[in-house]
N, C-alpha and C positions, 0 to 999 in steps of 0.2 A: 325648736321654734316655740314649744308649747311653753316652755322655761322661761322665756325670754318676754313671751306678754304676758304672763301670768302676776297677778297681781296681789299682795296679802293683804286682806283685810285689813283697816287702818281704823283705831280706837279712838271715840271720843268722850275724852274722859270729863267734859264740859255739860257733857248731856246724857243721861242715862236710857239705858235698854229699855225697852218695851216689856219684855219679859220682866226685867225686875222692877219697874212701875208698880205691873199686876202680884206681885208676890209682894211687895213692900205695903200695896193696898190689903191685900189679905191677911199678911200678919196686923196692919193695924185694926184691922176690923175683928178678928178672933182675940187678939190681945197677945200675940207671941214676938218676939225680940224681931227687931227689924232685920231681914235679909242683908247679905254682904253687895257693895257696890257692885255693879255692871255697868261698865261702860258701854255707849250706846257704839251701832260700827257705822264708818261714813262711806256711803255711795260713793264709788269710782266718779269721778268726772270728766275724764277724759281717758281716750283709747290710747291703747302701747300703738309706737310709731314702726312698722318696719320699710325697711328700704330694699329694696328689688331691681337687682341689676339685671339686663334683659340682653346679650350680646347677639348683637345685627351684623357681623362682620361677615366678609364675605366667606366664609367656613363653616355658615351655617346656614343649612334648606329653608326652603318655605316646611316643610314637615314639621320641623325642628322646632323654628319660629313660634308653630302654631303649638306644639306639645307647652312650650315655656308659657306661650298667653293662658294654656287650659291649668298648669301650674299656679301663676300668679293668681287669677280667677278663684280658684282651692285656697290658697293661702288667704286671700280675704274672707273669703265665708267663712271656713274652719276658725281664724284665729280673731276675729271680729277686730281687727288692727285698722289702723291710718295706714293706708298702704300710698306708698310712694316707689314710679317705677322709671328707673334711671335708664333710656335704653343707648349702649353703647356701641364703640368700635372700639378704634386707639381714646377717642376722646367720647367723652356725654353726649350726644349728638338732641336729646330730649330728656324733660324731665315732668311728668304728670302723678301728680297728685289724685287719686280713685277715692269717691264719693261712697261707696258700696253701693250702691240701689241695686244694679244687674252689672254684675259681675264680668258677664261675658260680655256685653255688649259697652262698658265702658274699656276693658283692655283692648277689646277691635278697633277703636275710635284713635288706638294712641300709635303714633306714626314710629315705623321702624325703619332708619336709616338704612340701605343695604351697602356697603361699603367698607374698603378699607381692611386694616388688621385687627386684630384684638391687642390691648393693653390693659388690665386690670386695674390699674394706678390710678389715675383720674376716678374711675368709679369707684373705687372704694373711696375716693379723698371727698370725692362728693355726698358719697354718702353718711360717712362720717359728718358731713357737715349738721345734716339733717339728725341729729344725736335720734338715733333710734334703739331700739328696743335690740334690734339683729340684725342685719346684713344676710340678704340671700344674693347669690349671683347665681343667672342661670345660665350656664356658658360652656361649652367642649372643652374647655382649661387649653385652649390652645393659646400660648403667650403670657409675658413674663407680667408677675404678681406684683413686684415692688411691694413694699415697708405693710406690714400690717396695720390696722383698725386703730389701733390702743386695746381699753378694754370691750369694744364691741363684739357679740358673738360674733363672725362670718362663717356663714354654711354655703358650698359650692356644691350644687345641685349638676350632675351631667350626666346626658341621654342614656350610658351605657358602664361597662363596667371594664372596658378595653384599658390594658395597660399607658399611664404615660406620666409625664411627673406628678408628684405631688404638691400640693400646694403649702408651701413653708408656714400656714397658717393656716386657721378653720378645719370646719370639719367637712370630710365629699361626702356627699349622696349620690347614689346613682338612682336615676329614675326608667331604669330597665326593671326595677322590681315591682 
C-alpha cells in the first residue's frame, strides 16, 4: 500500500532551490564561482486515490463488518490517500467518497448492504474506473475473481489465514496477524 501512494519528488527546473539561492548569494558576495544549478522541488497537489472494496454479502458477521470499517479507518490515517469505498455483494450496492476529518465516524455513516453473494467482478471493474493508486478488497475470498485490474496493484485483505483458493491475481493479506 505504502508503494502504491508514495510519491517522488518532482523537479522544477524553472525555479531554483532555496538552498542554492543562499549559496549562489554567498559566492557572489565572497567573490567565488557561482554554485551548480538546483532545481527547486514542487509540493504534491493532490492525494494518491485508493479504492476499498468492503464485502456486505451475506457470509460475512457484523464482527467482520466492523473489523473491515476499523481497517479502511487505518488505511486513511496511515496513508493520507482519497479514500474511496465500494461496498459490495454480487454487485456495488454503494459507493462513498471519505473526506478524512474522523476516520471512524465517517466509515459508520456509510451504508452496508446485507445480502446476496459475493462476486469480485463489478468491484474491481468499478474500481478500476476510479484510476487509483491500489485496489484493497476486504472480503473472506469467498467467490469467483473474474479478469484482473490491468496494471492496478490489488491487495485482498481476509480476516484469517484458513486454507481456500487463491486469488489468480494480487497479493492476500491476512489480517489474523
Amino acid at each position: 500500500m505504502t508503494r502504491a501512494v508514495i510519491e517522488a519528488p518532482r523537479r522544477a527546473f524553472v525555479r531554483p532551490a532555496r538552498r542554492w539561492i543562499a549559496l549562489d548569494d554567498a559566492a557572489r558576495r565572497e567573490g567565488r564561482p557561482e554554485p551548480a544549478f538546483e532545481p527547486a522541488t514542487l509540493a504534491r497537489r493532490d492525494a494518491p486515490r485508493i479504492a476499498v472494496g468492503i464485502d456486505a454479502s451475506a457470509s460475512v458477521d457484523e464482527a467482520l463488518l466492523a473489523l473491515f470499517a476499523a481497517q479502511v479507518a487505518g488505511i486513511g490515517r496511515r496513508t493520507g490517500a482519497e479514500v474511496h469505498v465500494l461496498v459490495f455483494d454480487e454487485t456495488v450496492r454503494s459507493q462513498v467518497r471519505l473526506q478524512g476529518g474522523n476516520w471512524e465516524r465517517e466509515i459508520a455513516g456509510v451504508a452496508f448492504a446485507r445480502e446476496g453473494g459475493t462476486s469480485f467482478v463489478d468491484v474491481i471493474a468499478a474500481a478500476a474506473r476510479l484510476a487509483p493508486a491500489a485496489i484493497v478488497i476486504l472480503t473472506d475470498l469467498d467467490g469467483p475473481f473474474g479478469p484482473p485490474s490491468g496494471r492496478i496493484p490489488v491487495i485482498w485483505a481476509a480476516p484469517d489465514d484458513r486454507a481456500r483458493p487463491a486469488p489468480p491475481f494480487g497479493r492476500v493479506l491476512s489480517l489474523a496477524r
